[in-house]
C-alpha positions in Angstrom: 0.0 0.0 0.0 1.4 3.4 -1.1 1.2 6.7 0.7 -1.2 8.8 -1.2 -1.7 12.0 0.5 -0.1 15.0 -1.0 1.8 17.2 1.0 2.9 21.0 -0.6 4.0 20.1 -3.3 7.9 20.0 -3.8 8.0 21.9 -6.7 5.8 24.8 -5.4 8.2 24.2 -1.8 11.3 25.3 -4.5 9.3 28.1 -6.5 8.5 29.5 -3.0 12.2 29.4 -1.7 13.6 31.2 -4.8 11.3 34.2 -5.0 12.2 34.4 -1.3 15.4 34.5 -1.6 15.0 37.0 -4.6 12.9 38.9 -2.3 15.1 39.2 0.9 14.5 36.3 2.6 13.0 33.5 3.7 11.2 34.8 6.3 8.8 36.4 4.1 7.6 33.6 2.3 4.5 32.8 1.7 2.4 30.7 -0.2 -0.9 31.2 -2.3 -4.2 30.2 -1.8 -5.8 26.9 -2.0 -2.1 25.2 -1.9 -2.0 21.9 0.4 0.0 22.6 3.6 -1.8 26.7 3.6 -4.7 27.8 4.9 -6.6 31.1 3.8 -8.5 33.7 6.3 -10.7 36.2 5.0 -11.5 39.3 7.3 -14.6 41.1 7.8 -12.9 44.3 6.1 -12.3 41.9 3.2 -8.4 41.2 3.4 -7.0 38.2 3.5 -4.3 36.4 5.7 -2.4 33.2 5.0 -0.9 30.7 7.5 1.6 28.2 6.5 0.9 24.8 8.9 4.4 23.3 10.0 6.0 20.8 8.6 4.7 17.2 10.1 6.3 15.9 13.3 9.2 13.8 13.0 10.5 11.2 15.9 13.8 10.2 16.1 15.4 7.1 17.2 18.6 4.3 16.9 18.5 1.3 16.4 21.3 -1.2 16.9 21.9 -3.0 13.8 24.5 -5.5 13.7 25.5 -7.5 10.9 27.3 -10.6 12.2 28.8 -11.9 9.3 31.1 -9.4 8.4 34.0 -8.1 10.3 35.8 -4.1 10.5 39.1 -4.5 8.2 41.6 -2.1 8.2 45.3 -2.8 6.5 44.2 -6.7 6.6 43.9 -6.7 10.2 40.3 -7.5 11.6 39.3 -4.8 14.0 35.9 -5.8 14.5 34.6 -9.5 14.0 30.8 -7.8 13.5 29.6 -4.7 11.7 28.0 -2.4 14.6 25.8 0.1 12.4 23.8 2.4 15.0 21.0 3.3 12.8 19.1 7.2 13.4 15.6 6.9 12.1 13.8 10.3 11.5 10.5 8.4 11.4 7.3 11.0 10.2 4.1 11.1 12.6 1.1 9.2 10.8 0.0 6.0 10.1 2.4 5.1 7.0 4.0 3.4 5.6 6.3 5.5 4.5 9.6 5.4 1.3 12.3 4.8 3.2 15.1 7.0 2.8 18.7 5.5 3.4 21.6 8.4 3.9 24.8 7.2 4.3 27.2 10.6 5.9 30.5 11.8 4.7 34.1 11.0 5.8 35.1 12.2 9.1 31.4 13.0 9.8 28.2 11.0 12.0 24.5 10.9 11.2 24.0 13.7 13.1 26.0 16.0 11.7 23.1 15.9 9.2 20.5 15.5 11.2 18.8 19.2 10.3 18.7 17.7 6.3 17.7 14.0 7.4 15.0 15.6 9.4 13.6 18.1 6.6 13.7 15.4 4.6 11.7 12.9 6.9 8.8 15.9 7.3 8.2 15.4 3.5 7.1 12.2 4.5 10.0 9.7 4.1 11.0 7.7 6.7 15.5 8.4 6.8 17.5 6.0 8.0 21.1 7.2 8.5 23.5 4.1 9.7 26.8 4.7 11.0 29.8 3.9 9.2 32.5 2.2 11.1 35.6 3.8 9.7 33.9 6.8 8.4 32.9 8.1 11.9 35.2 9.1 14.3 33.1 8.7 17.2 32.7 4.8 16.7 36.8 4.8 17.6 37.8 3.2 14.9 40.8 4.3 12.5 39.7 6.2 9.7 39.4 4.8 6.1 38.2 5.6 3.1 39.4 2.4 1.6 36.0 0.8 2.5 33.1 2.1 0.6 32.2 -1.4 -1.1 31.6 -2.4 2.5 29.4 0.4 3.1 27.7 -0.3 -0.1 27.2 -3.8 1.6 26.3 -2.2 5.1 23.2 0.2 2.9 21.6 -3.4 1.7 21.8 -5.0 5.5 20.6 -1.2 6.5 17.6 -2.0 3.8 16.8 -5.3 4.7 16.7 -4.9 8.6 14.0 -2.0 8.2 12.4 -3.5 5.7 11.6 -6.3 8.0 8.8 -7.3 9.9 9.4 -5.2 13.2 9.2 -2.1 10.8 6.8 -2.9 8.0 3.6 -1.0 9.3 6.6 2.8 8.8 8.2 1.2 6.1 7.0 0.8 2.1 9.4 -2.3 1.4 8.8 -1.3 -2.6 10.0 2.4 -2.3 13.4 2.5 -1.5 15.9 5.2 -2.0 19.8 5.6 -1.1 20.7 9.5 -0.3 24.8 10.4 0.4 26.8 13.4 0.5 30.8 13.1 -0.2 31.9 9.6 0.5 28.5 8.9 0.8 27.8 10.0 -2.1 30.3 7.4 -3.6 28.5 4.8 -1.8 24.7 5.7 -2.7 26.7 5.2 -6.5 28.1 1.9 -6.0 24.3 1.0 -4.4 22.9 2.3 -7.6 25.4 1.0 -10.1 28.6 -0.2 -8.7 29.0 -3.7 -10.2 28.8 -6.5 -7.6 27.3 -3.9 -5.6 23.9 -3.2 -7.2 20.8 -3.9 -5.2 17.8 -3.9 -6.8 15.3 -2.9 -4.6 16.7 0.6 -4.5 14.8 3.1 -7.0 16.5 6.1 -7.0 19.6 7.8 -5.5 21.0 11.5 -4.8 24.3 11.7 -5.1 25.3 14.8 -3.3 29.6 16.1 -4.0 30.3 12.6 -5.5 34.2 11.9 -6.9 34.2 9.7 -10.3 33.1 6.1 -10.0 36.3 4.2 -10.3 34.1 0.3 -10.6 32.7 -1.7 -13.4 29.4 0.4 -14.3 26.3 -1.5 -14.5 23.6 -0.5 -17.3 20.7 1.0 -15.3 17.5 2.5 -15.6 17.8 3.9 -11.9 17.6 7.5 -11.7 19.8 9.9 -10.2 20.0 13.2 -9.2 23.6 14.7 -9.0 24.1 17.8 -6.7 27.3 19.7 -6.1 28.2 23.4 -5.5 30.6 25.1 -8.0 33.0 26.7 -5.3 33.3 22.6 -3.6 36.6 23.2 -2.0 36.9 19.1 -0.6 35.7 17.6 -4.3 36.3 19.5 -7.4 33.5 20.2 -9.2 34.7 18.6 -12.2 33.6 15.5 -10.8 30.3 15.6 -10.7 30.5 16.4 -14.4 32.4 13.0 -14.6 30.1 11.4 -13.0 27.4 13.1 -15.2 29.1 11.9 -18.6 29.6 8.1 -16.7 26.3 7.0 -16.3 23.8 6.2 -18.9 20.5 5.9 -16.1 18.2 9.4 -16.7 20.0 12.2 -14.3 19.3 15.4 -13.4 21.8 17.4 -12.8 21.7 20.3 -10.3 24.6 22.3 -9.8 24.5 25.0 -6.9 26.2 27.9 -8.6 28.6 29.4 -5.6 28.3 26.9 -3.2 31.0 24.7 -0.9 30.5 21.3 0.3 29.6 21.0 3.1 27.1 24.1 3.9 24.5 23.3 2.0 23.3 20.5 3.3 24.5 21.1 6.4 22.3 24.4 7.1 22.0 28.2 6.7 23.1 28.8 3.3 20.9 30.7 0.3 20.8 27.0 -1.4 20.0 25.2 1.8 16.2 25.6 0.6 16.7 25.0 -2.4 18.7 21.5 -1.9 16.1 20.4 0.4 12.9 20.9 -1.8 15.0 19.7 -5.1 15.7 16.3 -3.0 12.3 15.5 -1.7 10.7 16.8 -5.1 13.3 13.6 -6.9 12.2 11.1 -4.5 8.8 12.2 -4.7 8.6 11.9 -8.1 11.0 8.6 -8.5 10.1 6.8 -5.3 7.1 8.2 -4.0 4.8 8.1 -6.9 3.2 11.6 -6.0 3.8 15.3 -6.8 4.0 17.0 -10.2 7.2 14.9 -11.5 11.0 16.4 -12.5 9.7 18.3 -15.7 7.9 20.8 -13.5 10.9 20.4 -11.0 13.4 21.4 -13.5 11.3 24.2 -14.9 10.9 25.6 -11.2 15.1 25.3 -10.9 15.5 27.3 -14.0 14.2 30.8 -12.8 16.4 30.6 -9.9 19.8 32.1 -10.2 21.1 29.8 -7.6 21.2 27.1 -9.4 22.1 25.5 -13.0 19.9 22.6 -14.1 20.3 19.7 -16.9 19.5 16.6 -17.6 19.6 13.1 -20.0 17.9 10.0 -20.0 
């Protein structure tokens, strides 16, 4: 059973944003009548106010995945005999069930470092589930290595199939599956989408968010993508998204946040901030979701703003 009510709609959600911004801010934004997510007072002296309703609750809370059968390597020496993956799940209030939403977090970075994005994210009605990489996050105490992302790629399908499981199947649509990752994470939402011997096939659509070049066998795919990164990226050049862009065959839409560094974005506060966040839950809505007006209204919305360059294939 699918999730059918409409929320704002994501495209709207960007449209709104950029004549903010263009605007001053914002803080000033505001929405016209009759859309979902609005409501519309008239007064006796015949004016008119309009109230935005918040965004839906959101819960968060871990869960202690473990996947037994694989240990923590580093330099051939087991560290670990078992893959601990602490899971954060921004869950959204409502009966569900819900797409589920896997984001898998940068190097040198936790969950929670993203939890502003992971919980905008889940309020558009996506359940997020944001594991823990072993030797990604320094608070887990491991050394750090960025040798490892087919194991993560291996870690996102346990992360899928324990949440997709029994114990979560009254939140969780098992037949909307997405995998979301920014920097190294990014790398490993690829290999989940296309990575040969990494593939897995119940994943729909990915965001690959400051990606480097995929450096693996390529796997012909129909999966679509949307590729982020800012043009003033100072960890990842921003020639690599374009790589990545000319790699892949699967239909992509390209957004490239004209100014922007790496991390800020997603992390919070920035002009694009908005922007990143309606443009991602627009995707998955359209891709994964089944609902809102699809990426041709998405990327007609993106090309009025000057914050942002938009293309696409496939």
């Amino acid at each position: 059973m699918r999730l059918r009510t409409r929320r704002t709609s994501r495209a709207t959600l960007v449209a709104l944003v950029i004549a903010a911004i263009a605007g001053g801010g914002v803080a000033g934004c505001t929405s016209s009548p009759g859309t979902v997510g609005t409501s519309v007072s008239h007064r006796a002296d015949g004016t008119t106010s309009t109230t935005t309703a918040p965004p839906p609750a959101v819960t968060l809370s871990v869960q202690a995945l473990v996947d037994d059968t694989r240990p923590v390597v580093s330099g051939g020496e087991d560290l670990s005999p078992e893959r601990a993956l602490p899971t954060s799940v921004w869950t959204p209030a409502g009966p569900g069930p819900f797409p589920l939403v896997v984001f898998v977090h940068g190097f040198d970075k936790g969950p929670l470092d993203y939890q502003r994005f992971c919980a905008a994210l889940a309020s558009s009605g996506f359940v997020v589930a944001a594991p823990s990489f072993p030797q990604e996050d320094p608070a887990r105490g491991f050394p750090l290595d960025e040798s490892h992302l087919g194991d993560e790629a291996a870690d996102v399908s346990f992360v899928i199939t324990s949440l997709t499981g029994d114990a979560t199947a009254d939140k969780v649509d098992r037949s909307e599956v997405a995998v979301v990752g920014h920097s190294d994470g990014a790398d490993v939402a690829l290999l989940v989408g296309y990575g040969h011997g990494s593939v897995d096939a119940r994943v729909a659509a990915v965001v690959a968010d400051a990606p480097d070049p995929m450096t693996v066998g390529i796997v012909p795919s129909r999966t679509p993508l949307l590729l982020v990164q800012g043009t003033a990226d100072s960890v990842v050049p921003y020639s690599s998204s374009q790589t990545v862009f000319a790699q892949l065959e699967s239909p992509v839409s390209y957004v490239t946040l004209v100014g922007a560094d790496h991390l800020a974005p997603i992390a919070g506060g920035t002009p694009w901030t908005p922007v990143l966040d309606g443009d991602v839950a627009a995707f998955l809505d359209a891709t994964v979701a089944g609902r809102g007006p699809g990426t041709t209204a998405l990327a007609a919305t993106l090309a009025a703003s000057p914050l942002v360059r938009y293309t696409s294939k496939g």
